[in-house]
C-alpha positions in Angstrom: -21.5 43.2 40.6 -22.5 45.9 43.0 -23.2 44.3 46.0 -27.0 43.6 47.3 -27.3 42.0 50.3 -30.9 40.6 50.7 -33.9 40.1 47.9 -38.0 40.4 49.3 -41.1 39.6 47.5 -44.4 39.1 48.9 -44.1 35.5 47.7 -41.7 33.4 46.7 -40.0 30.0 47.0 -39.7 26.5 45.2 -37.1 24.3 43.6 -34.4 26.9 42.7 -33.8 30.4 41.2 -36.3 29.2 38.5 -38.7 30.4 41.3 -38.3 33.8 40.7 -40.9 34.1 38.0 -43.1 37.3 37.4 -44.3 38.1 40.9 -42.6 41.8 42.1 -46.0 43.2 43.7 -47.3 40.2 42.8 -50.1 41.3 40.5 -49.8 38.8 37.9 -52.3 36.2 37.6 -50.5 33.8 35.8 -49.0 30.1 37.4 -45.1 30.2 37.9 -43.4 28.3 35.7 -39.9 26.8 36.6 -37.7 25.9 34.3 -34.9 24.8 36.4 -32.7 24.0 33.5 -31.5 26.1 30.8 -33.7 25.6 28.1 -30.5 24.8 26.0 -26.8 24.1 26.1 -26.3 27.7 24.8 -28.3 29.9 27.6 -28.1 30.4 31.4 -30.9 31.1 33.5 -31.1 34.7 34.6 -32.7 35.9 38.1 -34.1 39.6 37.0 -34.3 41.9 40.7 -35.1 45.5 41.4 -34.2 48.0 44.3 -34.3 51.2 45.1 -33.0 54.3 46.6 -36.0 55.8 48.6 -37.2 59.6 48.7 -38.3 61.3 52.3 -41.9 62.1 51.2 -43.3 59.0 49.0 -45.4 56.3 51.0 -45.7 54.2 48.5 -44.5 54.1 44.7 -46.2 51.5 42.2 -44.0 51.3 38.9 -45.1 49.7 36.0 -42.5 48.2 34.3 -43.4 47.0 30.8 -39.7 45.9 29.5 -36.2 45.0 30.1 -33.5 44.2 27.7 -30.0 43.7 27.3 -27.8 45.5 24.2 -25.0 44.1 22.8 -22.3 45.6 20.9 -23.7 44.8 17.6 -26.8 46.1 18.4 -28.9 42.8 18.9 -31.3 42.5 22.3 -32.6 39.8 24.2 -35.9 40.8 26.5 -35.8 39.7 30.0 -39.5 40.3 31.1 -42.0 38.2 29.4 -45.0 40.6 30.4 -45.8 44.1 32.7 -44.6 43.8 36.1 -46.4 46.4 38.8 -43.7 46.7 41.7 -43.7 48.7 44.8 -40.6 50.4 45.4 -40.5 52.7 47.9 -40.7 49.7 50.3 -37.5 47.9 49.0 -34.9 50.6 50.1 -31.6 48.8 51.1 -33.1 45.1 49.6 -33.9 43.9 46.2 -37.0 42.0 44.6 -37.2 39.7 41.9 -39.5 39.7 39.4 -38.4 37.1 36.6 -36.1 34.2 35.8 -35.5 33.5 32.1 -33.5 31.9 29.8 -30.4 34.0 28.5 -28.1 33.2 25.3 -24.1 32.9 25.8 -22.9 36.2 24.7 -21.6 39.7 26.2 -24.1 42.7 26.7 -23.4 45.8 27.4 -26.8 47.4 27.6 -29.8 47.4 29.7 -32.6 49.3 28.3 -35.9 49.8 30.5 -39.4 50.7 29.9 -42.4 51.9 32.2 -45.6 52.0 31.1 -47.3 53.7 34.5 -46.3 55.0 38.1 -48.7 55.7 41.0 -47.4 57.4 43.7 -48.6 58.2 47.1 -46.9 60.9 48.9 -46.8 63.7 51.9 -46.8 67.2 50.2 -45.9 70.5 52.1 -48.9 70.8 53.9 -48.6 67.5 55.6 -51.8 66.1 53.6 -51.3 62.6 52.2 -51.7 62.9 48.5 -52.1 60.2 45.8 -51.5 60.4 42.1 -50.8 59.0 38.9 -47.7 60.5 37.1 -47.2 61.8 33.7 -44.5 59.7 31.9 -42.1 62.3 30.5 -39.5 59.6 29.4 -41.1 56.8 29.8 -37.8 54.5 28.6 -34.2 54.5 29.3 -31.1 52.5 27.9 -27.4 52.7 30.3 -24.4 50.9 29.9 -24.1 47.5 31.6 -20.4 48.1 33.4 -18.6 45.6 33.5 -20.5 44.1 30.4 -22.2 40.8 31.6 -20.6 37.6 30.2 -22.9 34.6 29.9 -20.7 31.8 28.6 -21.9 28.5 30.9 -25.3 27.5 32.4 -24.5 28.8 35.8 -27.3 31.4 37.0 -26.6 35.1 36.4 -28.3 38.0 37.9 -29.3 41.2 37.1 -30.0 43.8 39.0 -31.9 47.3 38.5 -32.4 49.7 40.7 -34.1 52.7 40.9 -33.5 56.4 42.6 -36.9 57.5 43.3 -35.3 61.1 44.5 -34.9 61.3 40.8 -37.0 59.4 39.1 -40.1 61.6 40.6 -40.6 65.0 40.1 -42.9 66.6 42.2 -44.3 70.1 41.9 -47.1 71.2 43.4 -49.8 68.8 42.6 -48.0 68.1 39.0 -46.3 64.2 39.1 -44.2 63.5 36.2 -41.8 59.9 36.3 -38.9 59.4 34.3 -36.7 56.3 35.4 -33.2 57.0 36.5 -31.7 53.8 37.3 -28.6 52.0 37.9 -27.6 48.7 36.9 -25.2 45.5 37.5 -25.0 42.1 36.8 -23.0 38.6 37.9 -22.9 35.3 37.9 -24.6 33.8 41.3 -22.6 31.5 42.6 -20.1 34.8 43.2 -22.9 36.1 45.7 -22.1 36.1 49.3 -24.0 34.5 51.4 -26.0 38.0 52.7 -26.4 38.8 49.1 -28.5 35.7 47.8 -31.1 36.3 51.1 -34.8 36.7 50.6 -37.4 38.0 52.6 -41.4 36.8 51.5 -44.4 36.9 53.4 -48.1 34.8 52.2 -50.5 31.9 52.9 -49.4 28.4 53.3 -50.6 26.3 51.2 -48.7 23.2 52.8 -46.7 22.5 55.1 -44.0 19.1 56.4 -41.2 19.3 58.3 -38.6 19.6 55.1 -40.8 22.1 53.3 -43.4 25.0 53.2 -45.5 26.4 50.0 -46.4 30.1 50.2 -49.0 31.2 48.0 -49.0 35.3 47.5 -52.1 36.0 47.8 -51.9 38.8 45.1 -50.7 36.3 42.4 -52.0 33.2 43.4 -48.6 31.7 43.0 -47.2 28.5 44.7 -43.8 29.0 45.9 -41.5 26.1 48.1 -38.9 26.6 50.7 -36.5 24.0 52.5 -36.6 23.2 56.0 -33.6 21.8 57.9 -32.2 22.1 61.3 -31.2 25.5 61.3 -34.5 27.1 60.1 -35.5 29.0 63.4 -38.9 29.6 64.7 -40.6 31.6 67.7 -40.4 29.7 70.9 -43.1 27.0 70.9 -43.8 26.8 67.1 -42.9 24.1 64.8 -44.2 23.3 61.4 -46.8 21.1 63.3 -48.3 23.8 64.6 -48.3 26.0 61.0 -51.9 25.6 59.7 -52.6 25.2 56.3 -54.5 28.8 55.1 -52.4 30.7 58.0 -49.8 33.2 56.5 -46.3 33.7 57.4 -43.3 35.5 57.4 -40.2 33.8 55.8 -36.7 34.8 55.7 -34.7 32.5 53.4 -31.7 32.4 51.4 -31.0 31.1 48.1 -28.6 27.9 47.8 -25.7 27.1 46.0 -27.6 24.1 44.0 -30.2 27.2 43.3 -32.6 26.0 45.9 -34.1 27.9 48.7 -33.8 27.4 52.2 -36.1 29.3 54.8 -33.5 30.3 57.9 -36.4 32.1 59.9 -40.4 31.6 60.2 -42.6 33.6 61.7 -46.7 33.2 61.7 -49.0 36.0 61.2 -51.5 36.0 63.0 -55.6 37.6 61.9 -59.2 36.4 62.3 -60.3 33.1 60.9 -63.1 33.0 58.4 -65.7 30.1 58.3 -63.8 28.1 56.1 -60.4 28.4 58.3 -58.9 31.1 55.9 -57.8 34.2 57.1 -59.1 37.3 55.7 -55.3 38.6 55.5 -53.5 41.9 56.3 -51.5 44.6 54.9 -47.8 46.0 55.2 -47.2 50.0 55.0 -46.6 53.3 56.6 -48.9 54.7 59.7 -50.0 58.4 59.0 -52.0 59.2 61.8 -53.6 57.6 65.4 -56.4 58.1 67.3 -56.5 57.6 70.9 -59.2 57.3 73.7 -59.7 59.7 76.6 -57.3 57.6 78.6 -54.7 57.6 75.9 -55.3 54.0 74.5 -54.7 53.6 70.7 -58.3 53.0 69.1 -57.4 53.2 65.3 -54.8 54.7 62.7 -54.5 55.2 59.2 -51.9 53.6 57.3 -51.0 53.8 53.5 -50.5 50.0 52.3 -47.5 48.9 50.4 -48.7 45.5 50.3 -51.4 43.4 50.6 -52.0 39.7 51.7 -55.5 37.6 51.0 -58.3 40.1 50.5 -56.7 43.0 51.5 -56.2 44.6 48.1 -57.9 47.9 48.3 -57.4 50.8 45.4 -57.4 53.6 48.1 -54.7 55.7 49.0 -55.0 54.9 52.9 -56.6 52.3 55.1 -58.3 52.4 58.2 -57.0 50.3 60.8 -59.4 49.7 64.2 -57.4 48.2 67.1 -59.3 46.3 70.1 -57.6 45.2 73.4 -57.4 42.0 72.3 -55.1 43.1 69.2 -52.1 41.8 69.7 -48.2 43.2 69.0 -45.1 41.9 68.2 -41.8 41.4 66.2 -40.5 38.7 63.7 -37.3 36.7 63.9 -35.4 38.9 61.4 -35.8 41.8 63.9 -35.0 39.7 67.1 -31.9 38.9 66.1 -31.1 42.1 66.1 -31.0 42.4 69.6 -35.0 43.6 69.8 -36.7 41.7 72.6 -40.4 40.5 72.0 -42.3 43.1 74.2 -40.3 46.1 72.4 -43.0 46.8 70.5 -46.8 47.7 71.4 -49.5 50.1 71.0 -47.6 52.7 72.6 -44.7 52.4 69.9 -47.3 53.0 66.7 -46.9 56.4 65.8 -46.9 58.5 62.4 -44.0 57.3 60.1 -43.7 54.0 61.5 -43.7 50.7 59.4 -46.1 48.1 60.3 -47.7 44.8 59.2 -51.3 44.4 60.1 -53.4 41.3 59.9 -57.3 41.1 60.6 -59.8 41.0 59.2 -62.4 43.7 56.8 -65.6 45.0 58.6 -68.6 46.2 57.4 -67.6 49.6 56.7 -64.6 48.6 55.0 -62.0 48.9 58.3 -59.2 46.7 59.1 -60.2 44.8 62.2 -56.6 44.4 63.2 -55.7 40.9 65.5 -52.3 41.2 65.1 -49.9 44.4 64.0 -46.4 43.6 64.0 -43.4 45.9 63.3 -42.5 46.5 60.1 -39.3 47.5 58.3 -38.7 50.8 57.8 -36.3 52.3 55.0 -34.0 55.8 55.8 -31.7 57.1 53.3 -29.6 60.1 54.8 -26.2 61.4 55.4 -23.6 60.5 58.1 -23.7 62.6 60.7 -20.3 61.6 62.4 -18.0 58.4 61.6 -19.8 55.7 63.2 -18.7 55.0 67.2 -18.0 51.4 68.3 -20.3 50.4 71.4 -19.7 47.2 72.5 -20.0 44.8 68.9 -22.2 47.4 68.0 -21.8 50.7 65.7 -24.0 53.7 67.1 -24.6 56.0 64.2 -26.8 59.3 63.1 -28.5 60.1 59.7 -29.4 63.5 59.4 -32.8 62.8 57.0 -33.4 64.8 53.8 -36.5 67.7 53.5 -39.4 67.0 52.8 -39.2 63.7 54.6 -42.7 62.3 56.0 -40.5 61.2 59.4 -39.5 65.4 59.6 -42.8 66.3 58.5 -45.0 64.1 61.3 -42.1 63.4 64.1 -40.4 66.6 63.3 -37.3 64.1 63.3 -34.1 66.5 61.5 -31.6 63.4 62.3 -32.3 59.5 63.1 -29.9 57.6 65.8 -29.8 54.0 64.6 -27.8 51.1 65.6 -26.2 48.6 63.3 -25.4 44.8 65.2 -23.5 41.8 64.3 -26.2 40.4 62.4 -26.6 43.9 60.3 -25.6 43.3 56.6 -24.0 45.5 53.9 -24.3 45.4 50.5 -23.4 47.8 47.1 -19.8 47.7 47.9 -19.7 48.0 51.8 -18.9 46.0 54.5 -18.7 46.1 58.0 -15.4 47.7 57.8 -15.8 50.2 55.6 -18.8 51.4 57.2 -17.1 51.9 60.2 -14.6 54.0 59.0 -17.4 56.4 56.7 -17.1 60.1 57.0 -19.5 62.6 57.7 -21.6 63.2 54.7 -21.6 59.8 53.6 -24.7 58.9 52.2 -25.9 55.7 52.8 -29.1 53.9 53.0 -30.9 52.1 55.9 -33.5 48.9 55.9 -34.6 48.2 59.4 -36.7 48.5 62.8 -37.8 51.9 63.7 -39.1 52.2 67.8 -39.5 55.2 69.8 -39.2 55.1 73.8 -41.6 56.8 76.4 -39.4 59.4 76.5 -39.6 60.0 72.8 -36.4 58.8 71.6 -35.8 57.1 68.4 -33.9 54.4 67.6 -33.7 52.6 64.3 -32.5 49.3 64.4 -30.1 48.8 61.1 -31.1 45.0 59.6 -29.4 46.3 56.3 -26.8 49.6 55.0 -25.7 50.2 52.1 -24.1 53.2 49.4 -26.4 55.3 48.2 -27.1 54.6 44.7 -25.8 56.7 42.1 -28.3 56.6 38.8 -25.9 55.9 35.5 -26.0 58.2 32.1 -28.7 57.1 29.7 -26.6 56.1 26.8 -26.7 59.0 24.3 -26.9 62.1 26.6 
């Protein structure tokens, strides 16, 4: 299988990969079900997961995906999604997100054949305006080949994974949209994962919480999702599940199991104003595309385009207005500090146009984001290698020079991005830490990680995950 190295959601969790039911975007309504077993002697349960290869200008990308299925030779097919999944993909980049588990018959396919029934796209067009629209569906379905086929002869979990080039899936012209899927595909059985490959990173409402276990509820789906706690799950200084309120939302990065469970190795509250009843109102994750400051150069508010939301954030506009107060507070989750990024790294005065954030407040009167708490987000960079990368220490400095249009060129007039890739960076589809090291110039890669800029306006992006630019496969026929 081409190797992924982490999977996100905005929720997930529960009892094993029979958690990963129907919630990419998390727009479905309906209750997970897990099945946990195969539904018969003859079928393997299958964990269904999507990625993508990001383009320079697109905030956000919503994808409607109405079908998947697998070919065989004969010309039989089994579907894989049970019902339309909305996912977001311009926020995946270098990870993947689920979005079912199903039962599979034993057999050999050699197909994968997808469908999308709609794609919303925000984006930054060449005059630097944020534009959003709804694309024309030229193609709206596409069948590659499955190489190597995917063998499912036992009742050990299998994996698919798609993933989508947006660089080529998009067509942009003017104020013309048209989206026709260009994808790549793999599959494998699970237990052959590494361990970097089978991680998870989720983010929703706790719905309860005991020192073995916490239930995350997306607030988008209303799903109910379970994750392990054991003696190495880490947590900010001073917290501990007893301190975790019930209604509160959180940040989890977890790992699947070998027995198919999931295990939460990092936990990190969100913070945002409480309502009446307890409840948070929630936040939002996504891209900042302009600030305001004050006469003495204090950040009042900025403009972000969501990716995601959390509680009753949803909003169907293109941007959101975020109002910050002196008693917002700033900060940085577990993921990102062991990465080497100390706690007071980030604060109002590294918010700026093109950086990823996560925001949690609550709604005022006039429809702002009342923000208590902005955290830094993870920020996705596909470019080419400057230079081989340079050892420093344990650590590999390295330069992407970033394609055109790119909304970091367009608003940072950033050409190429210094990042920094650590001990605790992973790899996935097909490199490793040793490969990477030894990549040319012109290597194409893509980067999932922590983007800061210091007072003297140097960038630095902190690399959580790198991996080969995706290549999109044939469509059978052509």
């Amino acid at each position: 299988m081409k190797s992924k190295n982490s999977l996100k959601s905005c929720a997930l969790g529960a009892t094993g990969l029979a958690a990963f039911v129907l919630f990419a975007g998390c727009n479905s309504s309906t209750s997970s079900s897990m099945p946990g077993t195969p539904a018969s002697a003859s079928t393997a349960p299958a964990v269904i997961t999507v990625s993508d290869a990001p383009l320079g200008n697109i905030l956000s990308a919503k994808v409607t995906i109405s079908s998947i299925s697998l070919g065989t030779s004969g010309g039989s097919s089994v579907s894989v999604v049970s019902q339309p999944e909305t996912v977001e993909l311009s926020g995946l980049g270098a990870t993947q997100e689920p979005i079912e588990l199903t039962n599979v018959a034993f057999g050999t396919y050699n197909s994968v054949s997808v469908t999308v029934s709609a794609a919303q796209v925000t984006y930054v067009n060449s005059n630097g305006q944020v534009v959003s629209a709804s694309a024309t569906l030229s193609s709206p379905s596409v069948t590659v080949a499955l190489n190597p086929a995917l063998a499912i002869s036992t009742n050990g979990e299998v994996q698919l994974q798609i993933g989508f080039n947006l660089a080529q899936s998009f067509s942009i012209s003017g104020s013309t949209v048209t989206f026709t899927p260009a994808i790549s595909t793999s599959g494998a059985q699970v237990e052959n994962e590494s361990d970097s490959q089978r991680e998870i990173e989720v983010a929703g409402q706790v719905t309860a919480i005991s020192s073995t276990s916490i239930t995350i509820q997306c607030g988008d789906s209303g799903k109910q999702f379970t994750f392990t706690i054991n003696s190495s799950t880490q947590f900010p200084s001073g917290v501990t599940t007893s301190n975790i309120a019930q209604g509160s939302y959180v940040q989890v990065k977890g790992q699947t199991q070998t027995d198919g469970s999931l295990l939460a190795l990092t936990i990190t509250p969100l913070a945002g104003n409480q309502q009446s009843g307890g409840q948070q109102d929630g936040g939002a994750k996504g891209i900042v595309v302009s600030i305001t400051h004050d006469g003495t150069g204090n950040l009042t508010s900025f403009t972000m385009v969501p990716q995601e939301s959390f509680g009753s954030m949803m909003s169907a506009n293109a941007t959101m207005n975020v109002v910050v107060a002196s008693s917002t507070t700033y900060g940085i989750n577990e993921d990102a500090k062991q990465l080497g990024l100390a706690s007071s790294s980030f604060s109002a005065m590294e918010v700026f146009p093109g950086q990823a954030v996560m925001v949690m407040g609550s709604m005022d009167n006039s429809g702002n984001l009342d923000a208590a708490q902005i955290m830094l987000g993870a920020e996705n960079a596909q470019g080419t290698l400057v230079a081989m990368p340079q050892a420093s220490g344990s650590n590999l400095d390295f330069s992407l020079t970033l394609p055109v249009p790119s909304f970091l060129n367009m608003y940072e007039k950033l050409v190429t991005l210094n990042a920094v890739a650590g001990t605790n960076t992973d790899y996935g589809n097909g490199m490793t830490s040793s490969t990477f090291a030894a990549a040319a110039a012109g290597a194409s890669v893509q980067v999932h990680g922590y983007l800061l800029v210091d007072q003297k306006g140097n960038y630095l992006l902190y690399a959580s995950e790198i991996s080969q630019a995706e290549t999109p496969e044939a469509p059978e026929g052509n």
